[in-house]
LUMSE-264720 format. One line per 8 residues: for each residue x, y, z of C-alpha. Coordinates in steps of 0.25 Angstrom, whole numbers. Layout:
<lumbas>
X:Y:Z; ... $
</lumbas>
This chain:
<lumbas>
892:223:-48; 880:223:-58; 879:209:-65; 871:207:-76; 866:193:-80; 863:185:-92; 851:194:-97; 856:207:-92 $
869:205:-101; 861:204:-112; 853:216:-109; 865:223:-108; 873:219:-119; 860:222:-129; 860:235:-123; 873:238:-126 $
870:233:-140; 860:245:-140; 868:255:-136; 881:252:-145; 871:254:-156; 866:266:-151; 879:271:-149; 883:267:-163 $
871:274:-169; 873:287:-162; 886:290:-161; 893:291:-174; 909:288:-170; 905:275:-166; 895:273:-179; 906:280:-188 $
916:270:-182; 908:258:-183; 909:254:-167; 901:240:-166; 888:243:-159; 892:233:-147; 906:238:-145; 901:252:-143 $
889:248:-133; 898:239:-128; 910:247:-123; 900:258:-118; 894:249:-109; 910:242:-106; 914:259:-103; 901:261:-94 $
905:249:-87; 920:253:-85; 913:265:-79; 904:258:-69; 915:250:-66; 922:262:-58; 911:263:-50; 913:249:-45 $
900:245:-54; 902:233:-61; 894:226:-73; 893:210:-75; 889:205:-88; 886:190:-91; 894:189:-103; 888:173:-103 $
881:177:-115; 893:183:-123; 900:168:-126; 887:164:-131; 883:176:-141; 899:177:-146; 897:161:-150; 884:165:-158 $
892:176:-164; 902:167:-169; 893:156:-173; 883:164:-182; 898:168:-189; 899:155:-191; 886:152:-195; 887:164:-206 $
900:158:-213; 897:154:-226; 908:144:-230; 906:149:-244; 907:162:-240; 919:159:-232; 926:153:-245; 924:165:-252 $
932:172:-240; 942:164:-239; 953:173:-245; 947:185:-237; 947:178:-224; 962:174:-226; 966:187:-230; 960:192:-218 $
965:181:-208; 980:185:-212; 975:198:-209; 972:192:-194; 983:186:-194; 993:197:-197; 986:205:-185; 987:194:-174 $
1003:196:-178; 1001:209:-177; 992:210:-164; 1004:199:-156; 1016:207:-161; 1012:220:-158; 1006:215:-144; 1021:209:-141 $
1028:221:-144; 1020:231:-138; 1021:223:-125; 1038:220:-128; 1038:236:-131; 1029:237:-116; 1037:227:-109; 1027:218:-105 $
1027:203:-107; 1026:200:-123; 1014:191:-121; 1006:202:-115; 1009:205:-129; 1003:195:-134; 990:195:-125; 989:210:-132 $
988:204:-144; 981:195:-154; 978:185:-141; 967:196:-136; 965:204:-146; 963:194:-159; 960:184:-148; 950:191:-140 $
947:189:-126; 947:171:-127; 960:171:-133; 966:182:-124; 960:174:-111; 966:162:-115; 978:166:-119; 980:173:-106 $
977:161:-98; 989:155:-109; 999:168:-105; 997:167:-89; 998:153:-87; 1009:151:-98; 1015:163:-98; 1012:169:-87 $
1009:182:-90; 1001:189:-78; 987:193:-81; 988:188:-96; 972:184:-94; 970:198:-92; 975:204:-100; 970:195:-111 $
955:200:-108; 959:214:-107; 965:214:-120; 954:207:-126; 944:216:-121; 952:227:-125; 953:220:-140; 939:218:-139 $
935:233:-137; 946:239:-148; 942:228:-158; 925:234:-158; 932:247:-159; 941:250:-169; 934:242:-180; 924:250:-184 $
934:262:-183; 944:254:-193; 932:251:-202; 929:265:-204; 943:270:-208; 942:259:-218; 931:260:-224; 935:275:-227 $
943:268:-237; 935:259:-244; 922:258:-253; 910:253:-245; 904:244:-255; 889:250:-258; 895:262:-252; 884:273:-260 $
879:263:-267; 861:257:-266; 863:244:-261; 853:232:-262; 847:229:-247; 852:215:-243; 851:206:-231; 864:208:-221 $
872:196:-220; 880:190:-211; 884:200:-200; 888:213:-209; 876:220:-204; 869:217:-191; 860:229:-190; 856:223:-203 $
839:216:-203; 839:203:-205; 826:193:-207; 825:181:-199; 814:173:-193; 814:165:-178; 814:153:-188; 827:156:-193 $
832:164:-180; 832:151:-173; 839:143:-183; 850:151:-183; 850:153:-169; 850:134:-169; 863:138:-179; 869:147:-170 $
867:137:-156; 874:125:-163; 884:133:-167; 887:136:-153; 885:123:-148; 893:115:-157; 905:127:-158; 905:124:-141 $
907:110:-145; 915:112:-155; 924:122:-146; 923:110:-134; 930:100:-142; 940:109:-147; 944:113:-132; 958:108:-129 $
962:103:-143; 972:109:-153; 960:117:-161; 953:123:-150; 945:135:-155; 937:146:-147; 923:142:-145; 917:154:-154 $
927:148:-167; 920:134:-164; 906:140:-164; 910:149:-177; 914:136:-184; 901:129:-179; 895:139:-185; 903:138:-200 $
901:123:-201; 887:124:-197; 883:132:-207; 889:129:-217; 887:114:-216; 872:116:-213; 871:125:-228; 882:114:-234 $
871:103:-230; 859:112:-237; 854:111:-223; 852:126:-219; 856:139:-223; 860:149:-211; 853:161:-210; 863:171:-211 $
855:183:-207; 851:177:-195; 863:172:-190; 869:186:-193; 858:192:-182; 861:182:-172; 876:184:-175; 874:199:-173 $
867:198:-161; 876:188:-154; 889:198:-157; 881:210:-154; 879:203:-141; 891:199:-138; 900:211:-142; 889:219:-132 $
892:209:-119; 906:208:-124; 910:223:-124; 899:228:-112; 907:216:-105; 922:223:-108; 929:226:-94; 935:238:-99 $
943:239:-87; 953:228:-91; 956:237:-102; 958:249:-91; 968:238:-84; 975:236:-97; 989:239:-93; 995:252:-102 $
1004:243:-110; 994:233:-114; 984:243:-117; 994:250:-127; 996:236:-133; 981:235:-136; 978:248:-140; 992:247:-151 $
986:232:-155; 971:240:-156; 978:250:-166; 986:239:-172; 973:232:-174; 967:245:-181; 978:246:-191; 980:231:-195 $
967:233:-199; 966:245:-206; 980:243:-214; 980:228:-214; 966:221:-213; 960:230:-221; 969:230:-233; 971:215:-234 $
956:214:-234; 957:222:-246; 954:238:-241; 939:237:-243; 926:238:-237; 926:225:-232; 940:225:-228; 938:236:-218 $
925:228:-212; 936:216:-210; 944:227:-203; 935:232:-194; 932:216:-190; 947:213:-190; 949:225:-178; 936:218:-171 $
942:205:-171; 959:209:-171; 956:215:-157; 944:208:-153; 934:197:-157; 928:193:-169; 914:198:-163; 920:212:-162 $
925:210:-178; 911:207:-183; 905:220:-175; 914:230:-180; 911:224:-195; 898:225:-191; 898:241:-186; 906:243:-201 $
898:234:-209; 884:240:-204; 890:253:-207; 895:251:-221; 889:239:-226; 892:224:-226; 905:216:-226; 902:200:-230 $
918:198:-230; 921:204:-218; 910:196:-211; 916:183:-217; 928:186:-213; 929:191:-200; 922:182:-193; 930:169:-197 $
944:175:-196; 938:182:-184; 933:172:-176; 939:159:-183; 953:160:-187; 956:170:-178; 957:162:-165; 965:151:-172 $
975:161:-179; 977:169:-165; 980:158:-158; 991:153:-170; 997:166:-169; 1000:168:-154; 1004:155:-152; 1017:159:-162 $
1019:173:-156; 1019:165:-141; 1031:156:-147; 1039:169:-151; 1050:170:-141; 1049:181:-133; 1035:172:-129; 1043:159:-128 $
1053:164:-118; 1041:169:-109 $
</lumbas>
């Protein structure tokens, strides 16, 4: 057993970070197919791991730092949303929450039938579907403890975290691959066209330069502690009552109030640019210890009849996408940008969303929309929805007579 502490993680993880980049640059399927930079040095390392692994050679990561960056991932989202600008959205964001919606329907059937069609339990079903794969690996873990100890349902924990980590590897996989069969379709704006130089905003474009100063560095960086801080005791006082919410959706909404209450008051004004940089740098961070962390050997434990229920609900995902997501977002550039992000997010976290926008939007060119978008559906509404819509398939009665 090789176990790596605090600073060797980091190490690693910003090695992977390198590599993924240099395996971006030099291979053309995985720039062609816009493959996020830390799912691909990610998964190498996870495969390199699962190889070492059957020469009884193990690697321990301490994943104490991955909490920490995910939470200043979020809050910088929080800190980049412009009320104003949210207003303006508000008619896209609903469109594309029914959209959400209408695939964590479609995720819950086709996990119950498949496992009926199997015949295995129906809430296996369920675990297969929007609970791990919308949900992510919180939701699934929590709900599995709800499924053993309720239910009764052997191994539910398990299978949960399995599926999740399966979600988790589909969802940085298929979005850039979705993205560029879209974009086939459509005009890229300033496609051809001698375009004016202009500063990146927001987190469209991370490779992007942006100017800053240590001044400014640490005034974000004040921002981005509070946040933390008072979106844990937020999330504290929340724990055990009706409107108990994630912790990372308390330090998002933090991060929206302060913000915006701070530039209502004519107090300050965020620097966007910078909290873009230290929002890249904590997802880039985070997706690296996330995916070198994957035990690709609870997938290889998968029994065959889940497995084909993930890997249906993975094409599933690919398709809603392509024939739903991306025509009621009105079939253009910016519509197959929300594609890719919904695939990130569909089958895996909102993290996972804003890198494979990110791979296509560096590519192509910016997506202001998507970036509004994704983020608060992703990461806000998407939580208290899922939760909504698997409590009414659980009092189906197939469910009821378990």
């Amino acid at each position: 057993m090789i176990e790596l502490d605090f600073y060797g993680t980091l190490v690693a993880a910003s090695l992977v970070l390198l590599l993924g980049r240099g395996l971006v640059t030099r291979v053309g399927f995985l720039r062609s197919y816009n493959i996020p930079e830390p799912v691909a040095g990610g998964l190498v390392v996870a495969v390199l791991l699962l190889i070492l692994r059957t020469f009884d050679i193990q690697v321990r990561f301490d994943t104490s730092l991955q909490t920490p960056l995910m939470l200043a991932f979020f809050a910088t989202i929080g800190l980049s949303a412009d009320l104003a600008s949210l207003k303006k959205g508000g008619r896209i964001i609903g469109i594309f929450l029914l959209a959400v919606i209408g695939l964590l329907v479609v995720q819950n059937a086709m996990g119950i039938g498949l496992a009926t069609l199997l015949g295995l339990d129906p809430l296996m079903g369920l675990l297969t579907g929007s609970i791990t794969l919308a949900g992510g690996h919180g939701t699934g873990a929590a709900w599995g403890a709800v499924f053993s100890e309720k239910y009764g349902l052997a191994s539910a924990s398990e299978l949960a975290l399995a599926s999740a980590t399966f979600g988790l590897v589909l969802g940085g996989l298929i979005g850039g691959p979705v993205a560029r069969l879209l974009i086939k379709r459509v005009q890229v704006p300033g496609c051809g066209a001698q375009q004016a130089p202009r500063l990146p905003k927001g987190f469209e474009q991370p490779n992007k330069e942006r100017s800053i100063t240590p001044f400014s560095f640490v005034e974000t960086l004040a921002l981005i502690a509070v946040s933390l801080l008072a979106g844990n005791l937020l999330n504290g006082l929340l724990h055990g009552t009706a409107f108990e919410l994630p912790t990372f959706v308390c330090v998002l909404f933090v991060g929206v109030v302060l913000r915006n209450s701070l530039s209502a008051l004519g107090l300050y004004q965020v620097f966007e640019r910078e909290v873009s940089v230290l929002g890249n740098v904590s997802l880039s961070l985070f997706l690296a210890i996330a995916l070198m962390s994957l035990k690709l050997w609870d997938l290889a434990a998968l029994a065959l009849p889940i497995f084909i229920i993930l890997a249906v609900q993975a094409l599933v995902m690919a398709l809603f996408a392509i024939f739903v997501t991306f025509r009621v977002m009105g079939s253009n550039y910016d519509a197959a940008v929300l594609a890719a992000g919904h695939c990130g997010f569909g089958l895996g976290a909102t993290p996972t969303a804003i890198a494979n926008m990110q791979a296509v939007t560096q590519r192509y060119g910016p997506s202001q929309i998507a970036f509004l978008v994704v983020p608060m559906v992703g990461a806000f509404f998407i939580d208290i929805i899922n939760v909504i819509v698997i409590k009414l398939y659980l009092t189906l009665p197939f469910f009821a007579a378990v």
